[in-house]
C-alpha positions as CSV (number, residue, x, y, z in Angstrom):
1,X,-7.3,-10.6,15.3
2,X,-5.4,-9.6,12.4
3,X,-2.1,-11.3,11.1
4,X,0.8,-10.2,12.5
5,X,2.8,-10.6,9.2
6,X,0.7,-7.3,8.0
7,X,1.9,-4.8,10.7
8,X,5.4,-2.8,9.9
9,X,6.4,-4.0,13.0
10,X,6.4,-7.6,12.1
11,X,10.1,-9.7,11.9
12,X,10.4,-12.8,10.1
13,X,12.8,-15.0,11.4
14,X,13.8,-16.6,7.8
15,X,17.1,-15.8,6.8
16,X,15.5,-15.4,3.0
17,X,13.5,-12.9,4.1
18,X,16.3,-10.5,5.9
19,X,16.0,-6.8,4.8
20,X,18.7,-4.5,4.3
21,X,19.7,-0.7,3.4
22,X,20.9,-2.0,-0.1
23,X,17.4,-3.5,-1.2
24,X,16.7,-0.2,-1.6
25,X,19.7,1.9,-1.7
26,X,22.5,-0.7,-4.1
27,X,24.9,2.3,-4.3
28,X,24.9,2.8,-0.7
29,X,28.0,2.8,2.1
30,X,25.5,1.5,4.4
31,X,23.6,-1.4,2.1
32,X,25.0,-4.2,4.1
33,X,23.3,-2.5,7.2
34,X,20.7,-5.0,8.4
35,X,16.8,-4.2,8.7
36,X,14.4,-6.5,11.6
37,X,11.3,-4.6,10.2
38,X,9.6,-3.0,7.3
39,X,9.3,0.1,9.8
40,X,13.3,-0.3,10.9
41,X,13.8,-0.8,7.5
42,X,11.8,2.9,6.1
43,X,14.5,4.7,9.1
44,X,17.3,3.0,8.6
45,X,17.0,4.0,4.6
46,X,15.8,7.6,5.5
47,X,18.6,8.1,8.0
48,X,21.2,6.6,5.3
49,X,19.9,8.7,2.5
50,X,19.6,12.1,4.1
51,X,22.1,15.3,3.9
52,X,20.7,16.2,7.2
53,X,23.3,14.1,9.3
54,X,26.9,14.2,9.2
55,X,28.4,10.5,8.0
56,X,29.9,10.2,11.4
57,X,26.7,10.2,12.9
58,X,25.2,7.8,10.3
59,X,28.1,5.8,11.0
60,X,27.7,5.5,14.6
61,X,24.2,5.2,14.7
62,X,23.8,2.5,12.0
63,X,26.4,0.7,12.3
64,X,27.2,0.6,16.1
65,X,23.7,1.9,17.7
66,X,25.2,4.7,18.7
67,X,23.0,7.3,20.5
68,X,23.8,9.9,18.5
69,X,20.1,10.7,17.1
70,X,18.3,10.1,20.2
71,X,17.1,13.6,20.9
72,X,16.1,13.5,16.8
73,X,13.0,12.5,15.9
74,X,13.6,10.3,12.6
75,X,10.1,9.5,11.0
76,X,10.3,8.1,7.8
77,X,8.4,10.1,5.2
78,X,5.7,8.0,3.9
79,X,6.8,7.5,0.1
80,X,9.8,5.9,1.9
81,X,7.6,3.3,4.0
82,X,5.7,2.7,1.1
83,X,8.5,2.2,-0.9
84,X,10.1,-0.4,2.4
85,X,6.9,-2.0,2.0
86,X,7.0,-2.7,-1.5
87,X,10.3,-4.4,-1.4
88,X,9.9,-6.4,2.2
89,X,6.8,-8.2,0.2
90,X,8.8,-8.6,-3.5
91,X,11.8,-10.4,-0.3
92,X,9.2,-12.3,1.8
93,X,6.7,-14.5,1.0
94,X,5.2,-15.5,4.5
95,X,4.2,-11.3,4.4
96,X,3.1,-11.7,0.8
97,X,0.4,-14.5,1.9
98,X,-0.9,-13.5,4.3
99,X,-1.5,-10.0,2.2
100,X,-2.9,-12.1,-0.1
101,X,-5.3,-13.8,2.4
102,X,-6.3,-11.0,3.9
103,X,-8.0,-9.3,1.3
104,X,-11.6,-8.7,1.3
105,X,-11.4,-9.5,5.6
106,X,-12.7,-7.5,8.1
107,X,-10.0,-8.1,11.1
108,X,-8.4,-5.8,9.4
109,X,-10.0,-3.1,12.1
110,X,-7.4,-4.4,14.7
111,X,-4.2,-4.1,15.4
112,X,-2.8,-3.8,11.6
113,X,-1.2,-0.3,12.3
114,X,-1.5,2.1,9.6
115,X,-4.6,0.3,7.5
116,X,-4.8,2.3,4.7
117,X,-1.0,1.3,3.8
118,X,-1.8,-2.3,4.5
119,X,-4.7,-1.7,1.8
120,X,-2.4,-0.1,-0.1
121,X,-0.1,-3.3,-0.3
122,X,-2.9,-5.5,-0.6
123,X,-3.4,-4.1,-3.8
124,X,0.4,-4.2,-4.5
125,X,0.4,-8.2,-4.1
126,X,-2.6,-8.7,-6.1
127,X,-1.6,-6.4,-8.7
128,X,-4.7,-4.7,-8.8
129,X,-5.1,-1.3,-8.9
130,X,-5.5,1.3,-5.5
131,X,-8.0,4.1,-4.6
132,X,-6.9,6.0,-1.2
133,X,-9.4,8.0,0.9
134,X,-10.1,11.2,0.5
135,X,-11.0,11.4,4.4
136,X,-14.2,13.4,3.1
137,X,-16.6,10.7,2.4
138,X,-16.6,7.0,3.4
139,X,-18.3,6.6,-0.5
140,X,-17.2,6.0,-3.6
141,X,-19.1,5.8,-6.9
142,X,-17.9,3.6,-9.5
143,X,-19.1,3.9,-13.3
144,X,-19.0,6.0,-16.3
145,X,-20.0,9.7,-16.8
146,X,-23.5,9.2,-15.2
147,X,-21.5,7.7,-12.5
148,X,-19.1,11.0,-12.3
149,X,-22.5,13.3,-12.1
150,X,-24.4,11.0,-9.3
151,X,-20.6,11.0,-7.4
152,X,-20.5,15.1,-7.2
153,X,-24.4,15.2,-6.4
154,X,-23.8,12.8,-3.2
155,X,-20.6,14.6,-2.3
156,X,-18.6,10.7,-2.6
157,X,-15.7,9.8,-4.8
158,X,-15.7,8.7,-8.4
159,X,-13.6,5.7,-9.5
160,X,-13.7,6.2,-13.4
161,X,-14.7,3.6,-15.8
162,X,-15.0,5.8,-18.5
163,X,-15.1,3.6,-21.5
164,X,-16.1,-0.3,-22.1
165,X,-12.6,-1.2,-22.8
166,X,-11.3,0.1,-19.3
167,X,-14.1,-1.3,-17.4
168,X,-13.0,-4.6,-16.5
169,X,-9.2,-3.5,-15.9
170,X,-10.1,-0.8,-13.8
171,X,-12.6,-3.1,-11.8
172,X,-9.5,-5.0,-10.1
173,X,-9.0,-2.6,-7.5
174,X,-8.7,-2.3,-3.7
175,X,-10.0,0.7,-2.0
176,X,-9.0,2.8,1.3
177,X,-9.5,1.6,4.7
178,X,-11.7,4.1,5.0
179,X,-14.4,3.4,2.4
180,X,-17.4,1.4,3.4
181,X,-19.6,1.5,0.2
182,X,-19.4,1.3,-3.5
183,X,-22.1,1.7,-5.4
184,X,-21.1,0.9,-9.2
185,X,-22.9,2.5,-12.0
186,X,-21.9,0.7,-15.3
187,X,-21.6,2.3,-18.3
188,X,-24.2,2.2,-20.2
189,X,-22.3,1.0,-23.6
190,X,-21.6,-2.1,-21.6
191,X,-25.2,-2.9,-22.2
192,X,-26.3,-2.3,-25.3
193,X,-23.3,-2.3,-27.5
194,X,-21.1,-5.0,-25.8
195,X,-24.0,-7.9,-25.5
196,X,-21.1,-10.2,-25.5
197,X,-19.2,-9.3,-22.3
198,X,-23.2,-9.1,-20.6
199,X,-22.0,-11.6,-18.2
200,X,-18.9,-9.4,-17.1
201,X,-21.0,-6.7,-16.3
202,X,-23.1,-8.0,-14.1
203,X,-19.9,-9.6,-12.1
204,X,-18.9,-6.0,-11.2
């Protein structure tokens, strides 16, 4: 079973590790307003920040649990999870590791609520790079031009590696929950004009 640390839903009881509305919003009335969740967190920030309700109604509802959004529905747009997400694991470090030890795992399939935003982080904490799914294909092609022409043939994705200097930057990176094979096409430079980085290559 997954870690619970990598779900939205997850609260950490540390009191380093608190979230509030001014972690992402300084300027604020409502920064000192208290987050349990990354996912409380995302609607407590989109509620704060929107012109759509009055400040009495803000108010009440962040500040006192008032009621007076109930027959609302407040879904926090996804920039503004992502964004929730990014600053919960730059707060917490017990979310942060077990990001970190979760990469490359296949529990990941259960109960980790919205994967492709958990892969999406993973990439965040190891500062690598991210490629979502297109929801299309479940393949992606990695490589050079060759590798951009094979991609289109096969109807899959292309993650480009256009030029030798780029190649082993770009090769850091995490894809979609929803992509299940890579085939990688290195660039034929790599081979016959960078002898020296041979080694590299094959790594990939």
């Amino acid at each position: 079973m997954a870690d619970a640390r990598l779900s939205e839903t997850y609260e950490c009881a540390e009191d380093s590790c608190k979230l509030s509305v001014g972690l992402m919003i300084p300027s604020s009335s409502f920064a000192d307003v208290a987050a349990s969740t990354v996912m409380d967190l995302a609607e407590k920030v989109h509620i704060a920040g929107s012109a759509k309700w009055k400040a009495e109604a803000k108010e009440n509802v962040l500040r006192k649990g008032g009621n007076d959004l109930d027959e609302e529905i407040v879904t926090a747009p996804k920039a503004v999870l992502h964004a929730a997400w990014r600053v919960a694991l730059a707060r917490c470090p017990h979310r942060r590791d077990a990001f970190i030890a979760s990469i490359g795992k296949s529990e990941l399939t259960q109960n980790s609520g919205d994967l492709e935003m958990v892969h999406n982080m993973m990439a965040f904490v190891a500062n690598a790079k991210f490629m979502g799914s297109s929801g299309k294909t479940d393949v992606v092609v990695a490589g050079g031009q060759n590798a951009s022409i094979f991609a289109r043939a096969i109807n899959a994705q292309h993650w480009p590696m256009m030029v030798p200097d780029e190649c082993l930057l770009r090769s850091k990176v995490i894809f979609g929950a929803a992509v299940k094979k890579v085939i990688y096409i290195p660039n034929g430079e790599l081979f016959f004009r960078f002898t020296r980085i041979i080694g590299n290559v094959i790594f990939l």
